[in-house]
C-alpha positions as CSV (number, residue, x, y, z in Angstrom):
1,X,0.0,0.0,0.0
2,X,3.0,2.4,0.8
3,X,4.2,1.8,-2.7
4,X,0.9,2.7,-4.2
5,X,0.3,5.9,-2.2
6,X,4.1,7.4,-2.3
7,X,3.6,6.7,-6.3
8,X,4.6,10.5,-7.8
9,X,1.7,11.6,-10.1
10,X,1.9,10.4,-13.9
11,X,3.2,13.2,-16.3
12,X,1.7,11.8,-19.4
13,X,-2.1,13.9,-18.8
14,X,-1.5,17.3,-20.9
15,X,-1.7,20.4,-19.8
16,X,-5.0,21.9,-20.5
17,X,-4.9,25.4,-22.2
18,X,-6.2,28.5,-20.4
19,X,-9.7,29.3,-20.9
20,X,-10.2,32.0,-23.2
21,X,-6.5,31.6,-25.2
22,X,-7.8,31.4,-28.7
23,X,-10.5,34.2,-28.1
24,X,-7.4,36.4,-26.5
25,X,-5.4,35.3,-30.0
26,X,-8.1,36.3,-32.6
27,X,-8.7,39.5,-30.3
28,X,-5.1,40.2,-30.6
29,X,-4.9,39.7,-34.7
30,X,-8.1,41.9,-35.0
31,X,-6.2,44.7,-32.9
32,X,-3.2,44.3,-35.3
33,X,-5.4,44.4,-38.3
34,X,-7.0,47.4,-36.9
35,X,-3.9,49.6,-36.6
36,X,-3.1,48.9,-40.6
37,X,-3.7,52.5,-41.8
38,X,-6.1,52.8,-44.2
39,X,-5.8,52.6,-48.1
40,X,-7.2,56.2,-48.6
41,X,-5.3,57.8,-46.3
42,X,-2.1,56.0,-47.4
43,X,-2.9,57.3,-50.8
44,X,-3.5,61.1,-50.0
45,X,-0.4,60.8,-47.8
46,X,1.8,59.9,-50.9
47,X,0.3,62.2,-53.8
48,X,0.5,65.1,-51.6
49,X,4.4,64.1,-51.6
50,X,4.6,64.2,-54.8
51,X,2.5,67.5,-55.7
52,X,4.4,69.1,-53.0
53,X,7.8,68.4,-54.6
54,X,6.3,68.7,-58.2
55,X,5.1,72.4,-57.2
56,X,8.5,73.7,-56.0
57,X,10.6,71.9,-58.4
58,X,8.9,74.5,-60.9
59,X,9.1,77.5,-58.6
60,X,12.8,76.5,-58.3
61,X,13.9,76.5,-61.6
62,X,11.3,79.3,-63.1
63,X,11.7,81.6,-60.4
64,X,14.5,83.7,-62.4
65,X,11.4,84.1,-64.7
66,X,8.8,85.7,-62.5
67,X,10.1,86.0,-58.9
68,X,6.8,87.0,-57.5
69,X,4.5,84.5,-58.8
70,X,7.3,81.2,-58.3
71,X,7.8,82.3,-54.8
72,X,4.2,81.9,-54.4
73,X,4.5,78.6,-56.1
74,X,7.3,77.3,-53.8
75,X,5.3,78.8,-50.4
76,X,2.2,77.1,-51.7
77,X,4.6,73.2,-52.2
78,X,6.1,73.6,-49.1
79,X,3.2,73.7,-47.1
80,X,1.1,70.8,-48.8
81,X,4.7,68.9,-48.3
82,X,4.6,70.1,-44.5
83,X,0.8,68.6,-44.8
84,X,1.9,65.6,-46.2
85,X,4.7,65.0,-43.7
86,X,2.1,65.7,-41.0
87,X,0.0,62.5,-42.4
88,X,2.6,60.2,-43.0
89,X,4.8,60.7,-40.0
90,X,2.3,61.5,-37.1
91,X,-1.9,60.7,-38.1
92,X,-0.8,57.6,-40.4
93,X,2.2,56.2,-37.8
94,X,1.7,53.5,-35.4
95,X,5.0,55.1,-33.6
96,X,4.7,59.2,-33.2
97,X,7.7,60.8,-32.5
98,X,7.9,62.9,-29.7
99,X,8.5,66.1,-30.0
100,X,11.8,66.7,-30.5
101,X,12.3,64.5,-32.8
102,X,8.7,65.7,-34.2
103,X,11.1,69.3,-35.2
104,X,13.6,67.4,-36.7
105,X,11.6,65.5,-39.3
106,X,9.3,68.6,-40.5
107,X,12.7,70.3,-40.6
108,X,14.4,67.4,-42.4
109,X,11.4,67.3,-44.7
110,X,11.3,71.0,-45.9
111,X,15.0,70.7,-46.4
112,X,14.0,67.2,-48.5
113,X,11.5,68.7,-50.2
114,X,13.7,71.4,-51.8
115,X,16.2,69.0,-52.8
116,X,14.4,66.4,-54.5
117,X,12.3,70.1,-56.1
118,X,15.9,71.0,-57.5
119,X,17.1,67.4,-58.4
120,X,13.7,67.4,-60.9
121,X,13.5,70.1,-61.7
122,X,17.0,70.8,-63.3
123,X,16.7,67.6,-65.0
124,X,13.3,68.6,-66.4
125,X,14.6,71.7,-67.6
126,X,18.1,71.6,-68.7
127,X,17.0,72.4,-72.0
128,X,15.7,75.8,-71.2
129,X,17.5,76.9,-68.5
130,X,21.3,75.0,-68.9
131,X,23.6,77.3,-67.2
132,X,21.2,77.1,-63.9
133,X,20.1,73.3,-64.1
134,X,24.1,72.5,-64.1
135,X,24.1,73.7,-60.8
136,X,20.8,72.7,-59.7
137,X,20.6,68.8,-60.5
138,X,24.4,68.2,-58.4
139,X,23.0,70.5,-55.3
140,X,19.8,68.9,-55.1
141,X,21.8,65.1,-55.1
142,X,23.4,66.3,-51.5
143,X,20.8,68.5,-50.5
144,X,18.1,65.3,-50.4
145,X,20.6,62.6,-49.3
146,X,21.2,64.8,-46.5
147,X,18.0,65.6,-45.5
148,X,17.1,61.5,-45.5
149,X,19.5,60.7,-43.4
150,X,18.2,63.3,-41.2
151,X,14.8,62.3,-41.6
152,X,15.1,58.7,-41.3
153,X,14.7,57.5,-37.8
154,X,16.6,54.3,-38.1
155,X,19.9,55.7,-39.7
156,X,22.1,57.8,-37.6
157,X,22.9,60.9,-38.6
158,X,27.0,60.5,-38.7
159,X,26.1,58.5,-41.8
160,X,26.6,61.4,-43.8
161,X,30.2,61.6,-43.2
162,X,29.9,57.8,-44.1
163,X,31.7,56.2,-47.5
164,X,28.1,56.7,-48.7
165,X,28.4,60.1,-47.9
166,X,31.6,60.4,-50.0
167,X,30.3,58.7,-52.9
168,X,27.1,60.6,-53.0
169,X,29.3,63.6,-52.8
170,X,31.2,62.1,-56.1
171,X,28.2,61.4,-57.6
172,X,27.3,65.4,-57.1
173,X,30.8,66.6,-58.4
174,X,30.7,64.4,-61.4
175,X,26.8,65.6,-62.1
176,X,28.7,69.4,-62.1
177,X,31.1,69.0,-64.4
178,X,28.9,66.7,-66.8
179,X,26.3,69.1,-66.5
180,X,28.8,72.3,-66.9
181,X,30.4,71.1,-69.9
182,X,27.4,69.9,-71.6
183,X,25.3,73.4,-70.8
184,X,28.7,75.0,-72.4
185,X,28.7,73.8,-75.5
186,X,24.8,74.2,-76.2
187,X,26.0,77.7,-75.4
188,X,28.5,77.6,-77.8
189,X,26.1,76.4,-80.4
190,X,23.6,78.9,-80.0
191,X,26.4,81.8,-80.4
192,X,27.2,80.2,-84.0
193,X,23.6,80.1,-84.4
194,X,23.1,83.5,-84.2
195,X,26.3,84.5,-85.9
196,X,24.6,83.0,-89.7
197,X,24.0,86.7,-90.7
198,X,27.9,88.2,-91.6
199,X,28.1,90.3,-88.4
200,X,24.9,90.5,-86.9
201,X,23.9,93.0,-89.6
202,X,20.7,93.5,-91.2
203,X,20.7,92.5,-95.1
204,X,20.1,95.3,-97.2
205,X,17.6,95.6,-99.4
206,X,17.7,95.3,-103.4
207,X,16.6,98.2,-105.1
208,X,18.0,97.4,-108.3
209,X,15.0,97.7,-111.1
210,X,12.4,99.2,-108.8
211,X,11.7,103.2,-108.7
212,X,11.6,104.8,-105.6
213,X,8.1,106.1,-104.2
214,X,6.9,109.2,-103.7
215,X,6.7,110.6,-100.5
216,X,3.6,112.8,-101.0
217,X,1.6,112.3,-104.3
218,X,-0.8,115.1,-104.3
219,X,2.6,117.0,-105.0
220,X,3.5,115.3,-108.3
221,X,1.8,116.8,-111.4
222,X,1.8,115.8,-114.7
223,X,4.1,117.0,-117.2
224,X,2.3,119.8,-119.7
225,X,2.1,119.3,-123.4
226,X,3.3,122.5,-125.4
227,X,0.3,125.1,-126.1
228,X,-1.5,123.4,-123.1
229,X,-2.2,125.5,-120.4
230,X,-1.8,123.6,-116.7
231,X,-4.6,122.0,-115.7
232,X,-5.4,123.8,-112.9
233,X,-6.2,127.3,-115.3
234,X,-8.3,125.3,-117.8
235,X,-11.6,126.3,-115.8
236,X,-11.2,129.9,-115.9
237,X,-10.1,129.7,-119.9
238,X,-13.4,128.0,-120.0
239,X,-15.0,130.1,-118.2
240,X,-13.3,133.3,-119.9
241,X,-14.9,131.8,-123.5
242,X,-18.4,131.5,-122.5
243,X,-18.4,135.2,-121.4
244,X,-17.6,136.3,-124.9
């Protein structure tokens, strides 16, 4: 009997699960399914990225044009790419920032969206504008990767001094010089363009076999025949002979 009642328990009887496990589960994948942003706002967030940087990538490079209206233009993109920022990196994230870091992305994100405005925009215009656009496409290669870095929460900021730093800085020096001497010799072109016409000078007319005009013609008057009086007396000759 003392071997029966000192027998340990058995082991083999599985442990039975908590009560409510699965329910606790599915409740946990609905909460994760909840906090997937929605497709619409996900959508708004992005084109307003893009019209943002669209808008001051004009103002940018067609400010030279009309300085008044562009800088209205580039106010106007900065603030739907400040809006834009706002719904991607605060109203859309699972994670906000705090605060701090809050000023350093909106900051990081204007300095972004001027870059990437100047990187576009010199490409899109190089044609018109190839002396500015030279200096445009390079700036706006270091001006975005910078702001990135800057703006991305998982890289550290001392990447910039980083070998991808120096290659991006490469990248930008070569863009320059590519740029430079390309915009140079379209230059070049249009001078001998324009040079077609012996000296810049006007061509001058050919007035051989044509008369020249007169400047008034009420002042010419016909030639008068011999024994002809002028024209202008023949009334009062006329008038002298009915009298007789």
């Amino acid at each position: 009997m003392s071997l029966l009642t000192d027998r340990p328990a058995s082991h083999d009887t599985a442990p039975q699960s908590a009560p409510g496990g699965r329910a606790a589960a599915r409740r946990a994948g609905r909460s994760r399914r909840k906090r997937k942003q929605p497709l619409a706002g996900r959508y708004i967030g992005y084109v307003l990225y893009f019209v943002g940087a669209g808008l001051i990538s004009g103002a940018v490079v067609h400010h030279p044009l009309d300085p008044a209206r562009y800088t209205v233009v580039a106010v106007i993109g900065v603030l739907v790419f400040l809006v834009a920022t706002l719904v991607n990196e605060f109203l859309l994230a699972q994670d906000r920032p705090p605060l701090a870091r809050g000023l350093v992305v909106i900051g990081a994100s204007l300095l972004l969206s001027f870059g990437i405005g100047m990187l576009s925009g010199g490409l899109q215009h190089f044609e018109d504008f190839p002396a500015r656009a030279a200096i445009l496409v390079p700036l706006g290669i270091v001006v975005s990767f910078i702001a990135f870095v800057l703006k991305d929460a998982e890289t550290s900021s001392r990447r910039i001094f980083s070998p991808l730093g120096l290659a991006v800085l490469l990248l930008a020096g070569g863009c320059y010089f590519g740029l430079s001497t390309l915009a140079a010799g379209m230059a070049g072109e249009a001078a001998e363009d324009g040079g077609h016409s012996h000296g810049g000078s006007a061509p001058e007319p050919d007035d051989h076999g044509t008369e020249p005009e007169p400047s008034d013609p009420s002042s010419t008057t016909e030639p008068s025949r011999p024994g002809e009086a002028p024209t202008s007396a023949e009334p009062e000759d006329a008038a002298d002979g009915h009298a007789h």
